[in-house]
N, C-alpha and C positions, 0 to 999 in steps of 0.2 A: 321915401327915405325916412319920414320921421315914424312910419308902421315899424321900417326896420329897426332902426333906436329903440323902438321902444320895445320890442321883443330881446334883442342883443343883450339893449344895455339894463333897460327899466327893468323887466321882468325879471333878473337874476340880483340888483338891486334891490329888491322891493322884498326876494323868498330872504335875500342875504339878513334883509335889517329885521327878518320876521325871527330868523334864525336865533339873531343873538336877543330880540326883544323876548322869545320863549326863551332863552339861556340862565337871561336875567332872572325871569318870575321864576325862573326851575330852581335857582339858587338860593333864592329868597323866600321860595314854599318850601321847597326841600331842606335847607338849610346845609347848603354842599355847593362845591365847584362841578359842573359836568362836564364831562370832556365833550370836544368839538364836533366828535366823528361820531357818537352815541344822542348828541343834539340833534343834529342834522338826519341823521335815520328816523328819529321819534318826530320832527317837525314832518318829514317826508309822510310816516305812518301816519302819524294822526290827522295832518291835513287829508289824505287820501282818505280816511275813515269819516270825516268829518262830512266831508262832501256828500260822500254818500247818503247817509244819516241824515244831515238837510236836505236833502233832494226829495223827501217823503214829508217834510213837514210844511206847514201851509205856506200860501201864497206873501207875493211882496207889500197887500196891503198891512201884515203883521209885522215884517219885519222891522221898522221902529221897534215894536214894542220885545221881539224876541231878540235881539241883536247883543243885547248884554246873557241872555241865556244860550247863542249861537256861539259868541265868543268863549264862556264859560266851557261849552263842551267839546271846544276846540282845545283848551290849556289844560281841561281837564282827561283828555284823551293822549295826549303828549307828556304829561307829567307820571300819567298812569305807566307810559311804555318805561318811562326813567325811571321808575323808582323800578318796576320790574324789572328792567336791567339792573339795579343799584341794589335788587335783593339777591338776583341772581349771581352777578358780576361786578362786585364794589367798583368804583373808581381809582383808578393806579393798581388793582392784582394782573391787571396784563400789561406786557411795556409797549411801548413804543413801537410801529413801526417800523426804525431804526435799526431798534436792538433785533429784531428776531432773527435775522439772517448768523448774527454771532450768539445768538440763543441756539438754535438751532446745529450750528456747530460744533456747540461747546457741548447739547443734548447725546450729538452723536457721539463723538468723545467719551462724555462719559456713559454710555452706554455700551456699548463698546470693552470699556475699561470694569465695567456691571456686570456685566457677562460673566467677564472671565473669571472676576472675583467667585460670582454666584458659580462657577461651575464647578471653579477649588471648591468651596465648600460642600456642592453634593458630592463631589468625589470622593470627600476623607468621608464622608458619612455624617454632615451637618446640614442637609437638608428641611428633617423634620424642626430642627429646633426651630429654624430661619421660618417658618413655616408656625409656627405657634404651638407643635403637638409636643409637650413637655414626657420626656421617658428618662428610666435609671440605666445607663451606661458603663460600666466602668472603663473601655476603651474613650470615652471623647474627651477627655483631656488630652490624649496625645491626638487625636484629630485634630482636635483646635490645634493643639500646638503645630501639626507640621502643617497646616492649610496657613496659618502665620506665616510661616517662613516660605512658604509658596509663595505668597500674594506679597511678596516685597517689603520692602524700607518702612513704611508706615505704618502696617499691619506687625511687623517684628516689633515697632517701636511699641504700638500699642498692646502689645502681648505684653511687653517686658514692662511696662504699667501696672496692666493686669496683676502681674506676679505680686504686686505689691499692694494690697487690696483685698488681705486676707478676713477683712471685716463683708467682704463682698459673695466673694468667692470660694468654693468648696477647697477643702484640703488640698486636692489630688489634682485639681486645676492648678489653682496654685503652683506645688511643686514642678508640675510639668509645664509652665510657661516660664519656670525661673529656666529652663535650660535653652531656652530659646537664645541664638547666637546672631547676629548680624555681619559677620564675618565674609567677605567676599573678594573677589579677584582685583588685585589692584587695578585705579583706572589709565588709560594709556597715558604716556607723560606727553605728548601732544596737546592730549585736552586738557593735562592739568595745566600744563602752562600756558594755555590760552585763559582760564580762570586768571593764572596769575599775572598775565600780561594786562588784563581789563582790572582790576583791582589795584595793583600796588603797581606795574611795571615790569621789566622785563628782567628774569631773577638774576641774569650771570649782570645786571645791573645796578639790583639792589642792594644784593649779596654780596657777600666777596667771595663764596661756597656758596654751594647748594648740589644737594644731591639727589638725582634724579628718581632716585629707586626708592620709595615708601620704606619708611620701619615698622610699618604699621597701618591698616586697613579694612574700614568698614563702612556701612551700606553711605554714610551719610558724608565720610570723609575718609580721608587717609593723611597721613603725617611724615616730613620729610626732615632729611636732620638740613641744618644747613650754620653760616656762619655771616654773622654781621660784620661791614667795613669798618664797625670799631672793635672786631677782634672776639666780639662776644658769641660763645655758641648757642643757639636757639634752636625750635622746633616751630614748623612752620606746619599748620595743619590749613588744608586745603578742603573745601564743599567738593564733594564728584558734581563734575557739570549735568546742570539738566534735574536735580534730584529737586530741588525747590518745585519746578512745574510739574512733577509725578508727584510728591507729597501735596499739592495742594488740591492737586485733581482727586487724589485719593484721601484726605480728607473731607471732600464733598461725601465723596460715598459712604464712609464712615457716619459721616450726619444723617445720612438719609436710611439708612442700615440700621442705625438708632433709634430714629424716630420711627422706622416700621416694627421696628422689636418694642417698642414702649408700648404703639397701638396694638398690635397683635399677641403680647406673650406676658404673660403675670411675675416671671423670673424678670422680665426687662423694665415691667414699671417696681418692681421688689427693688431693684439695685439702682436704681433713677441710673436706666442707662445714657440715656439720652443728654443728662448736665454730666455724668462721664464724658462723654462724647466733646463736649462744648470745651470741659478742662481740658480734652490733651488735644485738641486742637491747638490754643491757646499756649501750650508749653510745649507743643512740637514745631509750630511755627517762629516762636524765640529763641528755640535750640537751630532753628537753620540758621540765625541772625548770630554770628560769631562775636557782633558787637557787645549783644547781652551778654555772651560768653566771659569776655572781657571784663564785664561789668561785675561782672557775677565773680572772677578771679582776684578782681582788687578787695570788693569789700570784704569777701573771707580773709583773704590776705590779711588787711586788716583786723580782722577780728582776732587772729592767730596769730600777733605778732608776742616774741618770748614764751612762745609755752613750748619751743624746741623742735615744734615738726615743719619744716620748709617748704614753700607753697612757690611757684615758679611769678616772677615776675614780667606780667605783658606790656610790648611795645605798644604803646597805644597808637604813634603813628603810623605802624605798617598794620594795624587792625582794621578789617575792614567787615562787610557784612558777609564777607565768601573767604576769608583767608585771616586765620589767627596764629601771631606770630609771637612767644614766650621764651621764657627762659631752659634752659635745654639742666634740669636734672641728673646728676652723673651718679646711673645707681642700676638697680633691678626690682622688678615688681616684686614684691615680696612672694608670693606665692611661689616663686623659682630662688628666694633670694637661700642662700647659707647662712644658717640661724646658731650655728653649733656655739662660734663663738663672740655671741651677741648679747646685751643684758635682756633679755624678753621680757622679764616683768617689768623694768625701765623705759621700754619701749610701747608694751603695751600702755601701761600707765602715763604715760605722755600722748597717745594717741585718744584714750578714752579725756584726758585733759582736756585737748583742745576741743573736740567733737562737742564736751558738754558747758565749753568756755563759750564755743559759737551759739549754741543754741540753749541757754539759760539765762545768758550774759550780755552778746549781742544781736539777738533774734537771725542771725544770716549763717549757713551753718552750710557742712559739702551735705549733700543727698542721699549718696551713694558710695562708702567707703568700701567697697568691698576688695579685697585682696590686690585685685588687677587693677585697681587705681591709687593703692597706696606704694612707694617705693626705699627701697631699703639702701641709705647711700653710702657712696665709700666711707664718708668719716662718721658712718655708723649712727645717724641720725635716719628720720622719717621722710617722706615728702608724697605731698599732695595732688594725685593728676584727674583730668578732665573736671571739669564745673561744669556742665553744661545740664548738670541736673544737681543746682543749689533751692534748699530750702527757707523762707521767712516766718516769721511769726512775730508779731506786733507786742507788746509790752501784757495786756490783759492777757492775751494763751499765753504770755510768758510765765504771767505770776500765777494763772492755774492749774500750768502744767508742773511747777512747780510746789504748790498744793498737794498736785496728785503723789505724786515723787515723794514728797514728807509722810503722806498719808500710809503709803506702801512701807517705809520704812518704819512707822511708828507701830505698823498691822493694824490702821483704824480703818473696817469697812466704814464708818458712816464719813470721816474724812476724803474717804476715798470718792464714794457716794457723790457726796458734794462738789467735788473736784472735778470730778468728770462731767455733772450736770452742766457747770460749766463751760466746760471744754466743747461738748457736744451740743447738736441741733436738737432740743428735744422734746419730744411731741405734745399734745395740749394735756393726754393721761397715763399717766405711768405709775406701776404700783411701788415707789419708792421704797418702803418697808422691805418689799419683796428682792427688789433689785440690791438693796444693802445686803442681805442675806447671801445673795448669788456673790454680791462680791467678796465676802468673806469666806465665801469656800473656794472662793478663785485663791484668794492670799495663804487659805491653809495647804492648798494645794501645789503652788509653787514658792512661796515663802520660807514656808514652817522651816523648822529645825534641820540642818542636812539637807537642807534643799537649795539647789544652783540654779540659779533663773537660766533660762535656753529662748530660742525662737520659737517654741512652742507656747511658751507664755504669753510672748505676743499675740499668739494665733488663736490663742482660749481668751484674752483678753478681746479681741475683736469677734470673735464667735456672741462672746454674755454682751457687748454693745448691740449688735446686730439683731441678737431674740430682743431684745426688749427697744425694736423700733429707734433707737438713737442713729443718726450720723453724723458722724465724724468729718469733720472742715478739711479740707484736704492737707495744708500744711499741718497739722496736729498728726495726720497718717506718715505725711512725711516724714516729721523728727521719729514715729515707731518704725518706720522703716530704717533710716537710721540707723537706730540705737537699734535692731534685730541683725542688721546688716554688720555694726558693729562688733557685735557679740561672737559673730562666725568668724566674723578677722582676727579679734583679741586670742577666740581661741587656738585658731593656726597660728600666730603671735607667740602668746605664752599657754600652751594647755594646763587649765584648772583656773585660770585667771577668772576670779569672782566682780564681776559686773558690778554688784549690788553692795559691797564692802566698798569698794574702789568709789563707786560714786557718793558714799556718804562719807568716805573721806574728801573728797572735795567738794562736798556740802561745808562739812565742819569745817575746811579751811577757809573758803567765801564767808563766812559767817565770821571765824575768828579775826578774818581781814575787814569784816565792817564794823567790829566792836574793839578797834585802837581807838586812842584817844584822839587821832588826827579825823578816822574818818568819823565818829562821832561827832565830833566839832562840825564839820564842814556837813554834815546833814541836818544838825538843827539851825546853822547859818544860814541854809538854803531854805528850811521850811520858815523860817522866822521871816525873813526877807518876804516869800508867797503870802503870809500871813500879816505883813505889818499895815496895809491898804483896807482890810479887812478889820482888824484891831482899832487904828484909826476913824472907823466912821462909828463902831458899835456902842461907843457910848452914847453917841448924837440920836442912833435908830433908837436905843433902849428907850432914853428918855424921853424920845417923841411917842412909844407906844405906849409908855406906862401915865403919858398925860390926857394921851386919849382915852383911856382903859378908864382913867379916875375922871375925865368929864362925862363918860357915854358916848361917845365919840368913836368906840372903835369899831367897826364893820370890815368886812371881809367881800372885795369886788372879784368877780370874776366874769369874763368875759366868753360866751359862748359865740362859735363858729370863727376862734382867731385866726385859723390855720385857714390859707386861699383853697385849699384842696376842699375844704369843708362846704365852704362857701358855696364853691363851683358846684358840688355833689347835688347840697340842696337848690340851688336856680336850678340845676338840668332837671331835679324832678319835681319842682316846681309847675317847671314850664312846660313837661310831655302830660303833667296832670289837668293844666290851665289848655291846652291846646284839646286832648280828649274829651277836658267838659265843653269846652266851645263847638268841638264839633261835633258830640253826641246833643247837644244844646240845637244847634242850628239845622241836623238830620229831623229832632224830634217837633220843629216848629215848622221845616219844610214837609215833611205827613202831616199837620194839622190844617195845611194852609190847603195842601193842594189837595184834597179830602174836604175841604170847605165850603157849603153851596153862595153863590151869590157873590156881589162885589161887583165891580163895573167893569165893561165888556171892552176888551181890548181886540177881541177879534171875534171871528162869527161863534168861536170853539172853545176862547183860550178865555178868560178874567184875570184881572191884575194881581188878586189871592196866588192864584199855579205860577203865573210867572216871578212873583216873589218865592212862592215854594221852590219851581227850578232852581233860580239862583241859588239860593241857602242849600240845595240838595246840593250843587254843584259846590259850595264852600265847603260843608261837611266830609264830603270823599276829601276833597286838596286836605283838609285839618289832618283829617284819618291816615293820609296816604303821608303827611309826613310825621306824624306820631309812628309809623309804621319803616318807615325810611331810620328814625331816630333808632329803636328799639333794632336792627339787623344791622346796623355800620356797628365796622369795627370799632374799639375804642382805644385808644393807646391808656397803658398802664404807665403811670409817673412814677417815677422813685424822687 
């Protein structure tokens, strides 16, 4: 009975405690947690290797004196198999267990979903590109383009990105991904009202109307007229069911479609397709969310409030993340509207207002004005539809896109120069002198005399960023998208409508509006105010440095490595330099030892010199092996 106990219970006890006592020193040499199931393999390996290995060395009258170098190449055999795992195979790159059965799953899915992308593309004839072999084409712009609208909702979305990202992309791409439509069969009003029964309730409930039949319909929603129980007409725009779980499946493949064009293709690390990839992930995942929609409705709204063009006002309690619910516009898209007896320059002129009131004024501005989202109302006023592609820009690109703006209008390339350096990401060397130049024949080019800015200036403007290595922040693409986008409208609007007059007129009046005497007042009350805590102490400062100055007393402290990051940089290469001398130290005394004649006889064969050498041999490898473990683990990058 007690043989059996102790086989049962002792012996699976005894490997258990060995287990976690290597876990320990693994953690502690290595300088890492290791997982259980990568422990337990390397205790199994090395003990079995171990065995062996002692089985050839001498007898048990030595073993007193080898037991600390038997141990040593028992931990040192075990720690070898972990770090070789640990160089191979980090800790945490494979999951769990657990996961892999819905790893697996989700593998087949999207692969499956890989396929069929990858086989639209060989089919229009997008194979080589996908492939890394770069050719001149003139048909693959409309490849791409209709293998986009093959490959569904995400791929249209991110075509019609594309389109805008003429700093990216060739002309002819461009133009043929702006025609890219999203336009599809309505969804059946079964499913839509199960959307709307899980979100808000059941509509002949909420509603006091609701009309079954869309006015309208595309990949990612469709829009229904309907009527509030307090009498108010709205538009109720509904998510098609199911389209969140294919846009998210299909924005995996978008990342990883990315990432192998960045590795494989010098056109995909030229355009950093890859942090493309990351941005519209990022903005196509918030356009699903109707709440941002909403979000994004108000504060334009606000921004727009008196400069004449009408923006729809949303119920925020029937908003939800699948169904947004606003004010219902009583008008036509201008693009079909009757213009004959309209004021057009009145109209354009209030539209180009507000656009450069949002985005000069209060950094939040529409995206996308183009024809089909602006509407022309009965009582002859504007109005503003879809937000679900609004732009931001923080007060610094405010005041240097603003820069730019004055620059072009004064005709200073070197203003402009500057303006844009700022604007833009820009590399460590650039031939400035050079790039002034470039920009001055850009200005004479579309500026000069009789000359009417167009979308093609945008398009020469982001060609001379592009050769000279600059990019462009996305929101700053945005506002030229914008105002390119603008410019098509203004001219269906009012043809001959001058962009470039119009908007230093409302330069000069913003300017004439900050030099009343009210706002004058109220701007040096505001800086005097910033300024009086500072005013206040500078006498106290002056007078203490000028007493130091006149006894010898002044010096200048400065403190190196304040920053924790600095700190930590230098300990870590401290301590991989401290650990390599220690154990290139303790290798080079373990050869001198065990290479050493004489010393006193601990066994018929062995002297106490070799078995101090063992040992130290045996510290040496562990120093090395985790100098070696340090130098292949990943490291997380801080911001």
């Amino acid at each position: 009975m007690d043989d059996f106990l102790l086989y049962t219970v002792g012996v699976p006890l005894t490997f258990l405690a060995m287990v976690l006592g290597i876990a320990l020193a693994a953690r502690r040499i290595l300088g890492l947690r290791v997982g259980l199931v990568r422990t337990t393999f390397a205790c199994v390996m090395g003990l079995s290797i171990t065995a062996s290995v002692l089985s050839g060395m001498p007898g048990p009258e030595t073993t007193g004196a080898l037991g600390t170098v038997q141990f040593g190449i028992a931990l040192l055999l075990m720690i070898a198999l972990l770090t070789f795992a640990e160089v191979i195979v980090p800790t945490g790159s494979i999951p769990p267990p657990t996961e892999w059965w819905r790893a697996a799953r989700a593998r087949v899915v999207r692969a499956r979903r890989y396929s069929r992308i990858t086989a639209i593309a060989f089919r229009h004839g997008l194979g080589p590109y996908l492939r890394g072999r770069e050719r001149t084409d003139t048909r693959v712009a409309r490849s791409l383009r209709l293998a986009l609208e093959e490959a569904g909702v995400t791929f249209v979305k991110l075509g019609q990105v594309l389109s805008t990202r003429p700093d990216l992309l060739p002309a002819d791409v461009v133009d043929e991904l702006t025609l890219l439509q999203d336009k599809v069969p309505a969804a059946p009003w079964a499913a839509v009202r199960q959307v709307l029964v899980a979100e808000v309730g059941p509509p002949e409930e909420v509603f006091a109307e609701f009309d079954p039949t869309p006015v309208a319909a595309a990949s990612v929603a469709q829009v229904h007229r309907a009527r509030l129980k307090s009498g108010e007409e709205v538009v109720v725009k509904v998510q098609r069911p199911g389209v969140r779980r294919i846009a998210e499946g299909d924005l995996d493949i978008v990342n990883r479609l990315a990432g192998t064009l960045h590795d494989r293709t010098r056109w995909g690390r030229a355009i950093g397709v890859r942090d493309l990839a990351a941005g519209f992930s990022a903005a196509l995942l918030e356009e699903l969310d109707f709440r941002v929609e909403a979000r994004n409705l108000q504060a334009v709204r606000a921004a727009s409030d008196g400069t004449g063009v009408v923006l729809p006002r949303a119920h925020e309690s029937l908003c939800t993340a699948r169904v947004l619910v606003m004010d219902r516009l009583d008008g036509v898209p201008l693009r079909s509207a009757p213009l004959e007896s309209t004021d057009r320059d009145g109209l354009a002129r209030s539209l180009l207002d507000v656009l450069l009131r949002q985005v000069m004024l209060d950094g939040v501005f529409h995206a996308d004005p183009h024809p089909g989202n602006i509407m022309l109302l009965r009582d002859g006023r504007l109005g503003m539809l879809d937000f679900g592609s609004v732009g931001r820009i923080d007060a610094q690109l405010r005041s240097a896109l603003g820069k730019m703006l004055l620059a072009i209008d004064h005709g200073d390339p070197a203003g402009l120069r500057d303006s844009l350096l700022e604007l833009v990401s820009r590399p460590d060397e650039i031939d400035e002198q050079q790039l002034e130049r470039a920009l001055g024949q850009f200005m004479a080019r579309h500026l000069g005399a009789g000359m009417r800015p167009d979308v093609e200036m945008f398009g020469d403007l982001f060609k001379l960023v592009y050769r000279y290595g600059l990019s462009i922040p996305p929101e700053i693409a945005a506002v030229f998208r914008a105002l390119a986008t603008v410019e098509g409208t203004l001219g269906a609007l009012s043809p001959g409508f001058n962009i470039v007059v119009e908007s230093r007129a409302f330069a000069d009046r913003q300017f004439s509006e900050r030099l009343t005497p009210e706002s004058l007042r109220r701007t040096v009350t505001e800086e005097l105010h910033s300024m009086l805590p500072l005013l206040k102490r500078l006498p106290r400062r002056a007078e203490r440095i000028s007493s130091a100055l006149e006894q010898g007393r002044l010096g200048l402290g400065v403190r190196l490595f304040a920053d924790d990051r600095d700190r930590q940089f230098v300990t870590s290469l401290l301590h991989q330099v401290m650990l390599t001398v220690l154990g290139a130290t303790a290798g080079l005394m373990a050869v001198l030892l065990l290479g050493a004649d004489g010393g006193p006889k601990v066994g018929p064969d062995i002297t106490l010199y070799q078995v101090f050498g063992y040992n130290l041999l045996v510290i040496s490898v562990l120093l090395g092996l985790r100098v070696v473990v340090t130098v292949f683990r990943p490291r997380r990058v801080e911001t």
